[in-house]
C-alpha positions as CSV (number, residue, x, y, z in Angstrom):
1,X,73.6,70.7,33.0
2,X,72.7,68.4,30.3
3,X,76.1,66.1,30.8
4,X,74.7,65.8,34.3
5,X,71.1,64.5,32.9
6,X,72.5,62.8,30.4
7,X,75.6,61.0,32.3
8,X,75.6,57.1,32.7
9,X,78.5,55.4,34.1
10,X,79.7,51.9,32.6
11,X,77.6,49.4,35.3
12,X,74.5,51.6,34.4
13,X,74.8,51.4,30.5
14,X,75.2,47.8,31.1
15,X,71.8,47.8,33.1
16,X,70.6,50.0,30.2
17,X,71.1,47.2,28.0
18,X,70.0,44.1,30.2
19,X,66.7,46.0,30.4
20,X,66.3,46.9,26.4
21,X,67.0,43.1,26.0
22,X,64.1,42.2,28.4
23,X,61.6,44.2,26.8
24,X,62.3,42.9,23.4
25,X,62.7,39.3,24.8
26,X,59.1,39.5,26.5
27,X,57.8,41.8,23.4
28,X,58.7,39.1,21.4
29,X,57.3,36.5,23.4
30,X,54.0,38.6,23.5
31,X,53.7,38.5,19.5
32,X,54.3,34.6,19.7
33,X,52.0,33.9,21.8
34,X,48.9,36.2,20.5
35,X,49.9,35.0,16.9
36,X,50.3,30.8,17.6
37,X,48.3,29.9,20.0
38,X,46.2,26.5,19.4
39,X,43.3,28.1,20.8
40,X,43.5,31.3,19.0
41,X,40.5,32.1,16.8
42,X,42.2,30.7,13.6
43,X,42.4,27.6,14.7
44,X,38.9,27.4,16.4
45,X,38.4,27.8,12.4
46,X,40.0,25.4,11.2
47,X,39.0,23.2,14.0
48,X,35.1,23.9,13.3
49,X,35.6,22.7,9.2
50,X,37.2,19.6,10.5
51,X,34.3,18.6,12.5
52,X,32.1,19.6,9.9
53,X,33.9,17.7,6.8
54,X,34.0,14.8,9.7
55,X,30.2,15.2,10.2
56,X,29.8,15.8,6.3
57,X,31.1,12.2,5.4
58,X,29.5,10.5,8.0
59,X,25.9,11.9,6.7
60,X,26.9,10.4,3.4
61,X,27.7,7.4,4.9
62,X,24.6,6.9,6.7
63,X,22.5,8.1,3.1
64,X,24.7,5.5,1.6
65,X,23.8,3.1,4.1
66,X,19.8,4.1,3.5
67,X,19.8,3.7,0.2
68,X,21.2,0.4,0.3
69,X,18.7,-0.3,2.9
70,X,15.9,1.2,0.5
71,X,17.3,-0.3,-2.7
72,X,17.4,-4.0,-1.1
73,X,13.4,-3.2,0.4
74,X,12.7,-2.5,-2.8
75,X,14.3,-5.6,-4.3
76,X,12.5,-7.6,-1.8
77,X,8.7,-6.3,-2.6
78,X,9.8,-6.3,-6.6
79,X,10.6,-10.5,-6.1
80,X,7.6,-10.7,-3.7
81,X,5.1,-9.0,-5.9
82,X,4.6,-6.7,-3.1
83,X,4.4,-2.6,-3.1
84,X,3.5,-1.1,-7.0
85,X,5.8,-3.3,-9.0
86,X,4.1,-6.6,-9.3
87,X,0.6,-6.7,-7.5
88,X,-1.4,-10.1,-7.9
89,X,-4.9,-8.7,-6.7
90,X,-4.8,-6.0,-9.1
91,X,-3.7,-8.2,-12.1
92,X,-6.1,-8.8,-15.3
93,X,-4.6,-12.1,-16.8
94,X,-4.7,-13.1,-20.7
95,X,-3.6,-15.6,-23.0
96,X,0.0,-15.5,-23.9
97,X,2.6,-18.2,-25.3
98,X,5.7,-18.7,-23.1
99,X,7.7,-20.1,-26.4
100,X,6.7,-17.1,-28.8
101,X,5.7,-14.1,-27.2
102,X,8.5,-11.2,-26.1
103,X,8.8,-10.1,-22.2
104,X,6.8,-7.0,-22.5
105,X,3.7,-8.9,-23.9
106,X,3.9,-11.6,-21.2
107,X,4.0,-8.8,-18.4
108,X,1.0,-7.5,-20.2
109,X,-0.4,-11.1,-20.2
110,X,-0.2,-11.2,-16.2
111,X,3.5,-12.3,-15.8
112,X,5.8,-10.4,-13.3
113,X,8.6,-8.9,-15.5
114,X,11.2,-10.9,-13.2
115,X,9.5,-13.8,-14.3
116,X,9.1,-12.5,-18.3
117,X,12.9,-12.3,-18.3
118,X,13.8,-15.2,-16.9
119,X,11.7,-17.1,-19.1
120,X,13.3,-15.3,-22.6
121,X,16.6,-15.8,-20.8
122,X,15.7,-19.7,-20.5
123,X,14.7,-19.6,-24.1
124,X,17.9,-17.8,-25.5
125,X,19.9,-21.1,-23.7
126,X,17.5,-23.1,-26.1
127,X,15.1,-24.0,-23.3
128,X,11.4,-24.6,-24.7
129,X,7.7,-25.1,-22.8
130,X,6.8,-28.2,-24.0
131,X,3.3,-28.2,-21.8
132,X,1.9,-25.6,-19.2
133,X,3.5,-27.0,-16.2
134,X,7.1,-26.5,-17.3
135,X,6.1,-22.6,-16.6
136,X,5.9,-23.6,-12.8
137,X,9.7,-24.7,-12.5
138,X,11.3,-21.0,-13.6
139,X,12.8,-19.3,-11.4
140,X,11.0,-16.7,-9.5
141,X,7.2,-18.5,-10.3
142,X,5.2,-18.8,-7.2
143,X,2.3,-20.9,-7.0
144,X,-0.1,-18.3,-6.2
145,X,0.8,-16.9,-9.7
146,X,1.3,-20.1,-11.6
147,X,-2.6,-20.9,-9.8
148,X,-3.7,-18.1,-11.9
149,X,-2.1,-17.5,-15.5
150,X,-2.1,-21.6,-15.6
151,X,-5.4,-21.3,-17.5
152,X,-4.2,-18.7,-20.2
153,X,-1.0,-20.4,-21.1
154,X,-1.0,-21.5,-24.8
155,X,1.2,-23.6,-26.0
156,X,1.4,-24.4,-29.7
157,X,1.4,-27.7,-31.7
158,X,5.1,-27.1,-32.4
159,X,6.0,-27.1,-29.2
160,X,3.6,-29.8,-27.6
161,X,4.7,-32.6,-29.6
162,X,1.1,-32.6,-31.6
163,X,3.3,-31.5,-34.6
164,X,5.7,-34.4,-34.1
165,X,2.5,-36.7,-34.0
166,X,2.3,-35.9,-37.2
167,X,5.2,-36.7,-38.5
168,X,5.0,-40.4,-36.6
169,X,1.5,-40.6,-38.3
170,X,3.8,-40.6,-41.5
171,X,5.8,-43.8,-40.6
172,X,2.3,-45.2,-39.6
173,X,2.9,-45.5,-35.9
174,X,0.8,-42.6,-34.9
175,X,-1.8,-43.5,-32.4
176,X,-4.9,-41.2,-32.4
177,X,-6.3,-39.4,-29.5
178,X,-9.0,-40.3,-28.3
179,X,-12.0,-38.0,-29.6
180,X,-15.8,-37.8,-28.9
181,X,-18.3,-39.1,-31.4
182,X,-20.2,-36.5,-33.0
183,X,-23.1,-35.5,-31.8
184,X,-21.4,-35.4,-27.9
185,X,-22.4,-32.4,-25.6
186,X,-19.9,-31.2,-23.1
187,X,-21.0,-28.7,-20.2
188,X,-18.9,-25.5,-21.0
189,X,-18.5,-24.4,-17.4
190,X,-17.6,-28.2,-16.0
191,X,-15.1,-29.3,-18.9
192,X,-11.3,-28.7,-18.0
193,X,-8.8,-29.0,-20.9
194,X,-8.3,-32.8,-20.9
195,X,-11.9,-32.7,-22.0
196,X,-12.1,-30.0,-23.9
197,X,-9.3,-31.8,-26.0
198,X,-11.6,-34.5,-26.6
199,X,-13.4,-32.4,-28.8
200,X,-12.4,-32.5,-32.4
201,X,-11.5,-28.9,-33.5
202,X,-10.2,-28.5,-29.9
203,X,-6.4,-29.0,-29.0
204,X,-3.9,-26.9,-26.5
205,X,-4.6,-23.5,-28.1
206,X,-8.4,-23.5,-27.9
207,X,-8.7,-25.4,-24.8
208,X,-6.8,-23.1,-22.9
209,X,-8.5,-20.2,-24.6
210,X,-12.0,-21.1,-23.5
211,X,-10.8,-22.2,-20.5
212,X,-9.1,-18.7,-19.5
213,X,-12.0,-17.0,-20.6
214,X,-14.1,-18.9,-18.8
215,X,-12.3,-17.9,-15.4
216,X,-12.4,-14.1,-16.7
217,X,-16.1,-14.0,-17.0
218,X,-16.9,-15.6,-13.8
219,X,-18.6,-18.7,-15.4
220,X,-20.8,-19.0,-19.0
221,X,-24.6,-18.4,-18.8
222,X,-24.9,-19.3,-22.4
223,X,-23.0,-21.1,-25.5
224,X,-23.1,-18.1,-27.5
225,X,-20.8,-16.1,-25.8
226,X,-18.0,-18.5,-26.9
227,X,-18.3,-16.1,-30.1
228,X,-16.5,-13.3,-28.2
229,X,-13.5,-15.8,-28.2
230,X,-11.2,-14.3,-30.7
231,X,-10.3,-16.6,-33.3
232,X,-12.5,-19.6,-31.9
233,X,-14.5,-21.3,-34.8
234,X,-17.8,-20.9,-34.2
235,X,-18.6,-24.6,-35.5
236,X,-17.7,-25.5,-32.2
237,X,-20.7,-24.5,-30.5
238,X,-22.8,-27.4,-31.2
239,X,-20.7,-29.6,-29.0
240,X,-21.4,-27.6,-25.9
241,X,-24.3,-26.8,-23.1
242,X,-24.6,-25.0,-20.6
243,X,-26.9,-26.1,-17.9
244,X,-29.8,-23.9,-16.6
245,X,-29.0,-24.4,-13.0
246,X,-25.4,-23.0,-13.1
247,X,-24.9,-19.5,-11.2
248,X,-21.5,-17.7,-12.3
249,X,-19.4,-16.5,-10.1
250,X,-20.7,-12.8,-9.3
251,X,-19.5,-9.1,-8.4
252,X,-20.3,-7.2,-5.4
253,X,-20.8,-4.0,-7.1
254,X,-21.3,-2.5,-3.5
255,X,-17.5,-3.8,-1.8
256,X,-15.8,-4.3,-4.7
257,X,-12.5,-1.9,-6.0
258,X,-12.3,-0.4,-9.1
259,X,-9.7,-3.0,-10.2
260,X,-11.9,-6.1,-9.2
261,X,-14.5,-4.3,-11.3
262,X,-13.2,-3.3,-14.6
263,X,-11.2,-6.8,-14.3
264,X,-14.4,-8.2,-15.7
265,X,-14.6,-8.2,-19.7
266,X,-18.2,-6.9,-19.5
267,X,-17.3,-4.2,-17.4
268,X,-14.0,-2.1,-18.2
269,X,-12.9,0.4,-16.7
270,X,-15.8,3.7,-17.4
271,X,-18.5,1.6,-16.6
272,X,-16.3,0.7,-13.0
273,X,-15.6,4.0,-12.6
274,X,-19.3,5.3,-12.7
275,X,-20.5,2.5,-10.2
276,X,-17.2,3.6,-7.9
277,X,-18.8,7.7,-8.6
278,X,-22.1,6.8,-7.9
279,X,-21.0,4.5,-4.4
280,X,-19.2,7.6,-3.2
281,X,-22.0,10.2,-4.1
282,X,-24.9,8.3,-3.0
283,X,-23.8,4.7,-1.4
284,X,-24.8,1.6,-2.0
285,X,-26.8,0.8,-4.8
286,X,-30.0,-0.8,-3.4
287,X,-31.3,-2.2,-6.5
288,X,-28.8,-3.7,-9.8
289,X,-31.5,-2.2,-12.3
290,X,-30.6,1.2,-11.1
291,X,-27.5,0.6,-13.4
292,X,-29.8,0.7,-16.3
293,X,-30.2,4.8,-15.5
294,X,-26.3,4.8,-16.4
295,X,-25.1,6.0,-19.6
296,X,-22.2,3.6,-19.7
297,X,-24.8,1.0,-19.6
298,X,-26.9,1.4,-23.0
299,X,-27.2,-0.2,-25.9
300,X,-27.4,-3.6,-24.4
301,X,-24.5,-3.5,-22.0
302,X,-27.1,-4.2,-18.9
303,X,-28.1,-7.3,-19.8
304,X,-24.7,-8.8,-20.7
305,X,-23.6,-8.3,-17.8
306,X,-26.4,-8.5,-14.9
307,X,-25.9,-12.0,-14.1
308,X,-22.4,-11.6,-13.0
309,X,-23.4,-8.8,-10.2
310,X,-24.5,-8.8,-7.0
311,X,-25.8,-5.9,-4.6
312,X,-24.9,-8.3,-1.6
């Protein structure tokens, strides 16, 4: 019984065989296919971090390509004196010597620092300021600027040729400048530096100092205060006048910033701060004498300063 069941004849054990071979030919073909295929989930894997390393390096590329953007904006405004690097409304000029003093003290003098180094750059090549004007041809100087550090601009005697006057005096071939007789008044707020030169006492150095502080206060309303002129004799008062007609140049204490304010020397920057508090509490102040009420304004402060403000 079981020969009979288990009986094949020679074709059928061939058959047998062809058939064993199929299955493991298409079982094998099976495993191929599930384990290889391009669009099998490993692949989709692999796929998907390519695209996003792709996608990574083009965001990089485009930040790059921003900050360049950003970097060269910000170069522009820093040489145009635009944005918060160099602001000419907001700045609070003083006296400074382009052959002496170091970068940091001409930025704090009003210069833009692209200016400051280019002018101790032209001094390390042995370039000197021989008069104020020579400041207008450096590089990166705009008018608008030169217009207003022009009057603060010392420049010594060793430097404007006065010293080498000197030494031509020596050999007898010095020529003297032309100075007013004593007992010559000059009008403080009319006299530019030419004049002012005319003065004996008075050369470069103290011509541009009154000069620049003239602009700072707005105007003198009296000879005296050429005492608050650090380092000015006070000898030279007697050659001065100031006429009783002249009206300085005043602050709107009403529409004027905080910087505008505290620019003034009278000023500074609590007592602009309390007028700026009060605006914003209480508006505009109707009457100038109100400042009096002020604590920042005692002990004299008022009346220095009340002709160079205005309510309107």
């Amino acid at each position: 019984m079981r020969r009979d069941i288990f009986y094949y004849t020679n074709e059928d054990k061939r058959g047998l065989v062809v058939l064993l071979v199929l299955i493991v030919v298409l079982s094998g073909s099976i495993f191929f296919i599930k384990n290889y295929n391009p669009n099998n989930h490993e692949s989709d894997g692999i796929d998907s971090s390519l695209a996003e390393y792709l996608a990574f390096r083009e965001q990089l590329s485009d930040r790059d390509s921003l900050e360049k953007l950003r970097y060269a904006s910000r170069r522009k405004n820093y040489r145009k004196g635009k944005s918060g690097y160099y602001d000419i409304s907001k700045v609070v000029p003083s006296l400074f010597d382009p052959n002496s003093d170091d970068s940091a003290a001409m930025v704090r003098s009003g210069l833009p620092p692209y200016v400051a180094r280019n002018i101790v750059r032209y001094r390390a090549k042995g370039g000197k300021f021989r008069k104020p004007e020579d400041l207008a041809r450096i590089y990166g100087m705009t008018d608008e600027v030169y217009s207003l550090l022009s009057p603060y601009i010392i420049i010594t005697p060793e430097f404007s040729g006065e010293a080498d006057s000197i030494v031509v005096a020596r050999d007898s071939l010095y020529k003297p400048v032309f100075k007013y007789p004593k007992g010559t008044v000059v009008d403080l707020n009319k006299a530019d530096t030419a004049e002012l030169k005319k003065i004996p006492g008075i050369g470069s150095g103290y011509s541009a100092m009154i000069v620049g502080y003239r602009y700072r206060l707005g105007g003198f309303v009296s000879v005296s205060q050429l005492k608050e002129i650090e380092g000015l004799p006070d000898s030279l008062a007697v050659w001065f006048s100031v006429s009783p007609d002249f009206v300085p140049e005043r602050i709107n204490i009403n529409r004027s910033s905080i910087e505008r304010l505290r620019s003034h020397p009278y000023m500074g920057f609590y007592r602009a701060r309390a007028i700026v508090e009060y605006r914003k509490k209480y508006g505009d102040i109707d009457d100038i004498n109100r400042l009096k009420m002020f604590d920042e304004f005692d002990n004299g402060a008022f009346e220095r300063i009340a002709p160079y403000l205005s309510i309107e």
